[in-house]
C-alpha positions in Angstrom: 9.3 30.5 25.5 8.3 27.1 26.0 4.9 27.4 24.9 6.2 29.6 22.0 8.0 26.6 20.9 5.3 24.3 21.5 2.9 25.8 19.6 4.5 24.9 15.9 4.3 21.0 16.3 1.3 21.2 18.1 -0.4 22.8 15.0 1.1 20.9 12.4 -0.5 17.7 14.9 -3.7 19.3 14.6 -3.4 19.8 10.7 -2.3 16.0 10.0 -5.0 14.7 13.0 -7.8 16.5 10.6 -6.6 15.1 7.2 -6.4 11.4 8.7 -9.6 11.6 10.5 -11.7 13.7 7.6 -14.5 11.8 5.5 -15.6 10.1 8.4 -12.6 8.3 9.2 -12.1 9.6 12.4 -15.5 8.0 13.7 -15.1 4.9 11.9 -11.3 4.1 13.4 -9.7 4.5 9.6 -8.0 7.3 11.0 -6.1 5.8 13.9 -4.9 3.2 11.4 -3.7 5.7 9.2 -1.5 7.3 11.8 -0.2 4.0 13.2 0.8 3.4 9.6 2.5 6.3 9.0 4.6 5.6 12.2 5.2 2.3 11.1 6.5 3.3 7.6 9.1 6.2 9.3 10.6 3.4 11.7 11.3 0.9 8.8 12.4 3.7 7.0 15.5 4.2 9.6 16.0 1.0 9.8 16.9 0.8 5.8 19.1 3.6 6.6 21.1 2.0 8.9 21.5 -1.2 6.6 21.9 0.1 3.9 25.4 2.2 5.5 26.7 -1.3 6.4 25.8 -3.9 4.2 26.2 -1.7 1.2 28.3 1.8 0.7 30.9 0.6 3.9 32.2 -1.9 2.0 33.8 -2.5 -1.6 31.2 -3.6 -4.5 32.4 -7.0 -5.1 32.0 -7.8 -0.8 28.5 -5.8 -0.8 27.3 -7.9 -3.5 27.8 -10.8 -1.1 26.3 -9.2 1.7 23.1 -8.6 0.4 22.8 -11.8 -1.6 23.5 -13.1 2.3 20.7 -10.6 3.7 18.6 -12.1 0.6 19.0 -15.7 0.9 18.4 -15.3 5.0 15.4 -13.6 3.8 13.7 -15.8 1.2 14.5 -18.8 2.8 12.7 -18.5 5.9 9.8 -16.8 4.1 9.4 -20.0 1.4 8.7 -21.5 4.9 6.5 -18.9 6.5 4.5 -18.2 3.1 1.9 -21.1 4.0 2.1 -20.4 7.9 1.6 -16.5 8.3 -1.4 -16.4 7.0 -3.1 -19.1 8.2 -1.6 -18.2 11.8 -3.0 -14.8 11.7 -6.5 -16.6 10.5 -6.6 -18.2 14.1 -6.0 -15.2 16.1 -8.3 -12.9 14.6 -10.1 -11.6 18.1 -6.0 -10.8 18.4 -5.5 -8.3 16.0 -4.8 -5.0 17.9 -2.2 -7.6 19.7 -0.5 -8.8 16.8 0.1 -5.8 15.4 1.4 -4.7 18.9 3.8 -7.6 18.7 5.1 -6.9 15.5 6.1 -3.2 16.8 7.1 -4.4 20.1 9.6 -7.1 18.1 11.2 -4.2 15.8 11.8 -2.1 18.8 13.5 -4.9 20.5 16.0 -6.0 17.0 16.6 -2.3 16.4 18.4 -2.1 20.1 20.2 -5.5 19.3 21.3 -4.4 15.7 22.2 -0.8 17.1 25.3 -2.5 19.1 26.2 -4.8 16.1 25.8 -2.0 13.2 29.1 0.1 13.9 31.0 -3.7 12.9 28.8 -5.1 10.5 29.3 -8.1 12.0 26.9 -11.3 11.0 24.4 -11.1 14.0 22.8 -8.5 11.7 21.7 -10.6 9.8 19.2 -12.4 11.8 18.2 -9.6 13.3 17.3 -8.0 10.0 15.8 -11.0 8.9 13.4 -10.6 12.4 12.7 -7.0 11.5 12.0 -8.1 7.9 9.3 -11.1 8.7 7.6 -8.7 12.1 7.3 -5.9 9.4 5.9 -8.3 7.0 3.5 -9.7 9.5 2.2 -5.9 10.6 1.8 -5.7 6.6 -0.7 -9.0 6.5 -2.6 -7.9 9.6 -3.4 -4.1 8.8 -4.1 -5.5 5.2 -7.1 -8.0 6.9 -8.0 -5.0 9.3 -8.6 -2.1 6.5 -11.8 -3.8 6.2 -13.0 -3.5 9.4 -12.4 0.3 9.5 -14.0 1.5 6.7 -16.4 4.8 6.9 -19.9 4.7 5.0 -19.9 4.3 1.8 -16.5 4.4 1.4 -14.8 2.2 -1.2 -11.7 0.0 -0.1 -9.5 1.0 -2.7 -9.7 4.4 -1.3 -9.0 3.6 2.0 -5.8 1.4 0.9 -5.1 4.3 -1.3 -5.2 6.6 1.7 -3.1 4.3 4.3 -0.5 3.9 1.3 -0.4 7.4 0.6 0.3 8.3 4.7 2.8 5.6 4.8 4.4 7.1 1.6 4.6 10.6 2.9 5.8 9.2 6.1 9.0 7.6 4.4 9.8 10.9 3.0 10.1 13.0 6.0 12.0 10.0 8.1 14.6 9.8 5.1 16.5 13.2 5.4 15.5 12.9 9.4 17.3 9.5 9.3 20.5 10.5 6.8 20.9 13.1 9.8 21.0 11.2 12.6 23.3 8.7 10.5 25.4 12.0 10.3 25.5 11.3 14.4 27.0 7.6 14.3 25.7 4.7 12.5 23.8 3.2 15.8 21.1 6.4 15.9 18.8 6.0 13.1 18.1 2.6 14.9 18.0 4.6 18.2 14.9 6.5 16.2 13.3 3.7 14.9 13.0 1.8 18.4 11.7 5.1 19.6 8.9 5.3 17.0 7.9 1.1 17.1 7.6 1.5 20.7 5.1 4.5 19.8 3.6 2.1 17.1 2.9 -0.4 20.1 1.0 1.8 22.3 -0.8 3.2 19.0 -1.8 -0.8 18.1 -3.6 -0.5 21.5 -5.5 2.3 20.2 -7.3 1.5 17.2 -10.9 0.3 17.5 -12.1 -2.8 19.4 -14.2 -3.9 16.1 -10.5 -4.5 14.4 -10.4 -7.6 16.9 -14.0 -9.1 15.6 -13.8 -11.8 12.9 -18.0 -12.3 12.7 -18.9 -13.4 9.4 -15.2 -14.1 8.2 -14.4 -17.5 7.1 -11.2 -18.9 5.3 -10.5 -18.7 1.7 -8.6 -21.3 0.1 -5.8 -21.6 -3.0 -6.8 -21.0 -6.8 -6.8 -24.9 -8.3 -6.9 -26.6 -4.6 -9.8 -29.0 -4.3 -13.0 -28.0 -3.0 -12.7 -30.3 0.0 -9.2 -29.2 0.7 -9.0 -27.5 4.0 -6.0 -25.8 3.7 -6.4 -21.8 4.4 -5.8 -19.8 1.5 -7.0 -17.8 -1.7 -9.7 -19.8 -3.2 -11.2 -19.9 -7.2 -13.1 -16.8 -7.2 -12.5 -16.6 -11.1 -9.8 -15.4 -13.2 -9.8 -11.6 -12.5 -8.2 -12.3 -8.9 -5.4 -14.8 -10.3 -4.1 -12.7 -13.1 -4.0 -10.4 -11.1 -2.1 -11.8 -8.2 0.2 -13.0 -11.5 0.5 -9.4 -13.0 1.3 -7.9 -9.4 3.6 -10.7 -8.9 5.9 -9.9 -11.5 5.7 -5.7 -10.8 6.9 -6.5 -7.7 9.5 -8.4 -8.7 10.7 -5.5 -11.2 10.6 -3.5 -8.5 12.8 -5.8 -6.0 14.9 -5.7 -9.5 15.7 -2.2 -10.0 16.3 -2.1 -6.3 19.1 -3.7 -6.4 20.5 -3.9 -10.0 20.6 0.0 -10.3 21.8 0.3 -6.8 24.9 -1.6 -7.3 25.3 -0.5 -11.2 24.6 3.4 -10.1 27.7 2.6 -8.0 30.1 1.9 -10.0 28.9 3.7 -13.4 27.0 7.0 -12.0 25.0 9.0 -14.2 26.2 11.5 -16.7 27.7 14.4 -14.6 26.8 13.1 -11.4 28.4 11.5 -8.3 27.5 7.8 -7.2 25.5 9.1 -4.3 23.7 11.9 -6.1 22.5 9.2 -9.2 21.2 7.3 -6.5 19.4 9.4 -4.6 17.7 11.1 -8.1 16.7 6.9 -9.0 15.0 7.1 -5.2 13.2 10.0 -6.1 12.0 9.1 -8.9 10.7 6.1 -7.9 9.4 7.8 -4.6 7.3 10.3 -6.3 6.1 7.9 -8.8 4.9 5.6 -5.9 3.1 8.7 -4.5 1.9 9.6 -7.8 0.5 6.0 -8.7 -1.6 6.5 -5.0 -3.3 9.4 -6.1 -4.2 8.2 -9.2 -5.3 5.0 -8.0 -8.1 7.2 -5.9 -9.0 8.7 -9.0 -9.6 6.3 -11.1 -11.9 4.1 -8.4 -14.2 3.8 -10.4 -12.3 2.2 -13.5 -12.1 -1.2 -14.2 -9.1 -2.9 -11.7 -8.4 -5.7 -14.7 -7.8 -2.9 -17.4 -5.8 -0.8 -14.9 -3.2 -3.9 -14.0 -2.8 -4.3 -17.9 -2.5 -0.4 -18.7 0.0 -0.3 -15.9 1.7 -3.4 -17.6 2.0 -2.3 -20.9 2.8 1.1 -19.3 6.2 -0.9 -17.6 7.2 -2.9 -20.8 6.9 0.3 -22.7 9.2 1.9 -20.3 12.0 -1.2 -20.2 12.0 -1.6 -23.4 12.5 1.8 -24.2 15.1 2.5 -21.7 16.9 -1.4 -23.1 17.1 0.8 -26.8 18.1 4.3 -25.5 19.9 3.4 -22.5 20.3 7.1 -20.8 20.4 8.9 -17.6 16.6 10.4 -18.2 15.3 6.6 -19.1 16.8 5.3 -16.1 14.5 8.2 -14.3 12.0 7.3 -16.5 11.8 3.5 -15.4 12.2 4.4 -11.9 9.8 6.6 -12.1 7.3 4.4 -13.7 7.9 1.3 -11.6 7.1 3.5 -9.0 3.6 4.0 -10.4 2.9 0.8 -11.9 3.4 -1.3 -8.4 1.0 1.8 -6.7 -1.7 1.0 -9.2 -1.1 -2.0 -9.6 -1.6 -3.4 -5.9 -4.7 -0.7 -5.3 -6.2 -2.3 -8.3 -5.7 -6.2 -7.0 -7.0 -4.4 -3.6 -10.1 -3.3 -5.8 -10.5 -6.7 -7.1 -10.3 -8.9 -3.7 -12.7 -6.9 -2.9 -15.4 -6.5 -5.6 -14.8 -10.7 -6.3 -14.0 -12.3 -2.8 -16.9 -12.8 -0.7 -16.5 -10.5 2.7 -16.5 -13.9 4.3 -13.4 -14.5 3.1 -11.9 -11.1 2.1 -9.3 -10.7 5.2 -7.9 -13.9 4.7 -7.2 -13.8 0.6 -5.6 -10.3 1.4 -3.4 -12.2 4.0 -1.8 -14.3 1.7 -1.4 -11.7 -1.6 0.4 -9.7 0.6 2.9 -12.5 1.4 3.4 -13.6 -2.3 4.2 -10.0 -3.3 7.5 -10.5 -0.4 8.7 -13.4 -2.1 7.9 -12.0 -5.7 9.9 -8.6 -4.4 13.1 -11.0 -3.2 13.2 -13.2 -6.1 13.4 -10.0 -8.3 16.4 -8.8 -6.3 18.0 -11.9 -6.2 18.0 -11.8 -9.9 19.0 -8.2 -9.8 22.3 -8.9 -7.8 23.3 -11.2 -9.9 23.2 -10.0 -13.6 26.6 -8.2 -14.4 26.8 -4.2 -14.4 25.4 -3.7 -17.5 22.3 -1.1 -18.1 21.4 -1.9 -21.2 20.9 -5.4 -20.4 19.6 -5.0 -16.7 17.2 -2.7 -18.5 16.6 -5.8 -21.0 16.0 -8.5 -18.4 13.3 -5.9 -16.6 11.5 -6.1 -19.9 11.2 -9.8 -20.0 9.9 -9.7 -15.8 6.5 -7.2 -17.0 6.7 -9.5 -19.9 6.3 -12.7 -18.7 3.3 -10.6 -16.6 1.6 -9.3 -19.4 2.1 -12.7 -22.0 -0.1 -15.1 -18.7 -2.0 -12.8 -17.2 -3.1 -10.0 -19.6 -5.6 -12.2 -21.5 -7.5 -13.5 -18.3 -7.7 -9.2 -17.3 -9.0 -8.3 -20.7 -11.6 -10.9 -21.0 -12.5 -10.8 -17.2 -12.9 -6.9 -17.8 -15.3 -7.6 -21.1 -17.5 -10.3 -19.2 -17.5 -8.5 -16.0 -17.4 -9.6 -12.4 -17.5 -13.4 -12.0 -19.6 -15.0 -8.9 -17.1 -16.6 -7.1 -17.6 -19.9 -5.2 -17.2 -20.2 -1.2 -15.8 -22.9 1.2 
């Protein structure tokens, strides 16, 4: 009976062990990442689960609203701080990789035991144990980014492997959120039970990947976009416009998405969908914005060989389009619709910056610019929820103000895409 019952998970192991490892990713490490990704994605997934029970549907709107402006402001702070200091950290242990990594796991397994005791109260030590989970998760984010690199099979292009990771991470989330509403089902404390179950997984998995994620030959530090040339301060360097408008354009997706995050969560609250509970509008806006995340993925791998600059401002147009529509005829199927789209437009739009650090940052540098995009996408994704928790609960004009966010996008960066795209790639300078 026991080998009966064995023999299910054990073959769906050996299905998802071929699709990670296939296309040579299994000899060249890709693989191993993938997984460890995938693990990584399910654990933070709980942990939202558990939050979002006690800092948002336990308590009245008006109190909530303060909560996560709390969790918000604990969060951006720190991270205006840490912006300049992450990456430059994780630049001086780059023989340390497999260990970082480790230690971010490791420190999410830890807080997820600490908030598990504090969760049932909702008492304020959550909040700097949220903020803990938030900057470790953050920090896993920059180093697999500046490892992707180092894994890559023959001939195989980065935005596909990005897309791939992404993809796994994405399907991961999926199966931990009914697995997590369950366990919630159990007491509030168990979905963090599950997650420090899985980071400690994620730890010994860190230990696993290759030994060539640990070498840093040939890398050298990038630097800001307009900093001096004798400036020695780590960061993304002038390697042409094509990189900066598009660090721009993702900059303001991301902060639509930290927008409609939050606007729609609290405005879904109070004024649900047509014929449809609070909880039911919310969870169709999640899956929406779920499946158009997956979908963008996809279709980033397809279209690898397109131009990244005139993806970005399709995807931008594609977003304004959507808002602005959705602003004039306000409706339960546009507020799908943007979901939906913002979903894809922040997929495609972040495989296509991928595409571009790539093709226009010398490998030299590569690992260190994607370092620090990753970190200004954080603070672009808090600053648009800030904003979001803020406006009053009005769609029409939440749906308004997430117009002028791709706006403000496609007015300063669209131009530098479209004439990078007709010149073609630039030669950037090294430091």
């Amino acid at each position: 009976m026991a080998r009966a019952a064995g023999r299910p998970p054990a073959a769906l192991a050996r299905r998802i062990r071929r699709a990670t490892h296939a296309q040579g990713a299994g000899e060249s490490g890709l693989g191993k990442l993938i997984e460890l990704h995938a693990v990584n994605s399910a654990g933070d997934m709980l942990i939202t689960i558990a939050l979002a029970s006690t800092i948002f549907f336990s308590v009245p709107t008006g109190e909530a609203r303060g909560r996560v402006a709390l969790y918000l402001l604990v969060t951006m702070a720190p991270f205006a701080l840490l912006a300049p200091v992450i990456g430059p950290l994780l630049d001086r242990i780059p023989h340390g990789r497999r260990f970082a990594m480790a230690g971010a796991m490791l420190a999410r397994a830890l807080l997820a035991i600490t908030m598990a005791g504090a969760v049932a109260g909702g008492g304020l030590e959550l909040y700097p144990a949220a903020l803990g989970v938030l900057v470790s998760s953050k920090a896993y984010n920059v180093v697999r980014s500046a490892v992707v690199p180092r894994l890559l099979p023959p001939r195989y292009p980065l935005v596909k492997a990005n897309s791939r990771v992404t993809l796994a991470g994405l399907l991961a989330t999926g199966a931990a959120a009914p697995i997590g509403a369950g366990l919630h089902q159990l007491g509030p404390s168990y979905p963090l039970y599950g997650a420090m179950a899985l980071f400690v997984l994620g730890t010994f998995l860190s230990f696993s990947l290759a030994p060539k994620v640990d070498s840093a030959k040939g890398e050298r530090k990038a630097f800001l976009a307009g900093e001096s040339v004798h400036r020695r301060r780590p960061g993304l360097r002038t390697v042409g416009v094509s990189v900066r408008s598009g660090l721009v354009a993702n900059s303001c997706v991301r902060a639509l998405s930290g927008f409609l995050i939050f606007f729609l969560a609290f405005l879904l609250r109070e004024e649900p969908l047509s014929g449809m509970s609070a909880s039911v509008s919310l969870g169709l806006v999640a899956v929406a914005a779920g499946g158009g995340n997956a979908l963008g993925t996809a279709i980033g791998a397809w279209l690898k060989e397109r131009a990244p600059e005139m993806i970005i401002t399709t995807v931008l147009l594609c977003a304004l389009g959507a808002t602005v529509v959705a602003a004039a005829l306000y409706s339960t199927v546009m507020v799908a619709v943007v979901a939906a789209t913002a979903g894809i437009v922040q997929a495609l739009g972040k495989l296509s910056l991928d595409a571009l650090i790539q093709r226009d940052v010398p490998e030299q540098v590569r690992t260190s610019a994607f370092a620090r995009s990753e970190t200004l996408m954080q603070m672009s994704w808090v600053v648009g929820g800030a904003i979001g928790i803020s406006l009053p609960l009005n769609g029409i004009l939440g749906m308004a103000v997430g117009a002028a966010l791709i706006a403000v996008g496609t007015l300063t960066a669209g131009r530098g895409l479209l004439s990078s795209a007709r010149r073609g790639s630039p030669h950037p300078r090294v430091a």
